[in-house]
C-alpha positions, 0 to 999 in steps of 0.5 A, spaced: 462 537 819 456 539 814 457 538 807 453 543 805 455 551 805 456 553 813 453 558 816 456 558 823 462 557 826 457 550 828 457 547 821 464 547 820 466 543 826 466 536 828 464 531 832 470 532 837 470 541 837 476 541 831 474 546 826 474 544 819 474 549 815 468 547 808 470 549 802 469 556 798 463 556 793 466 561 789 472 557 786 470 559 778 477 562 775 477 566 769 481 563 764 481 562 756 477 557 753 472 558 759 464 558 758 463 561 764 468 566 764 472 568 759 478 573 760 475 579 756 476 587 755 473 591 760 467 586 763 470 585 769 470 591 774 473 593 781 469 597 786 474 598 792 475 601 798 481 603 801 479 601 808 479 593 807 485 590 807 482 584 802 481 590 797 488 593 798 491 585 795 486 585 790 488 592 788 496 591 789 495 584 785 491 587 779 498 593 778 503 587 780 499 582 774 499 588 769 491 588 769 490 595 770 488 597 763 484 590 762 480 591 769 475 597 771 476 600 777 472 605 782 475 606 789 469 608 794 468 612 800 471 609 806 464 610 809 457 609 810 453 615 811 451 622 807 458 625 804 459 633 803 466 632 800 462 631 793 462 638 790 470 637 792 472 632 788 467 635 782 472 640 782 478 636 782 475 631 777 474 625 781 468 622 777 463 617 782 460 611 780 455 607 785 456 612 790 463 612 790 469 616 787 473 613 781 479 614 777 478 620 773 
């Protein structure tokens, strides 16, 4: 098994064909006291789309740990290509942010 960070499905397995998942290399966690990163008002920041399952947990994580007043957030369009529902949403009060559409 490669020690290093994998690259393909090649690297994380063993001699034998087992596959042997190499750890993460994002294990930093927020938490008091923490250099790195310190759990602050506003300097973290949520860009979701809807259409990522991955997205929707972290959503639902943040509402279910009350960080909604603490975390930025701006929901983007689902897709990658030109849109024409700018002006739609101008009208509604959406506000975009990076291309995307946020919470008013």
């Amino acid at each position: 098994m490669a020690t290093n960070k994998a690259r393909t499905a090649l690297d994380e397995s063993s001699k034998d064909g087992a596959f042997q998942r190499v750890d993460a290399v994002h294990r930093n966690v927020i938490e008091p006291g923490s250099d790195t990163y310190p759990p602050e008002k506003d300097r973290y920041h949520l860009y979701i789309s809807y259409a990522c399952p991955w997205a929707n947990r972290c959503l639902a994580t943040m509402y279910l740990k009350g960080l909604e007043d603490i975390i930025g957030l701006s929901i983007v369009h689902p897709t990658w290509q030109v849109i024409t529902w700018a002006r739609e949403d101008r009208q509604a009060g959406v506000k975009h942010v990076a291309g995307g559409a946020g919470r008013p």
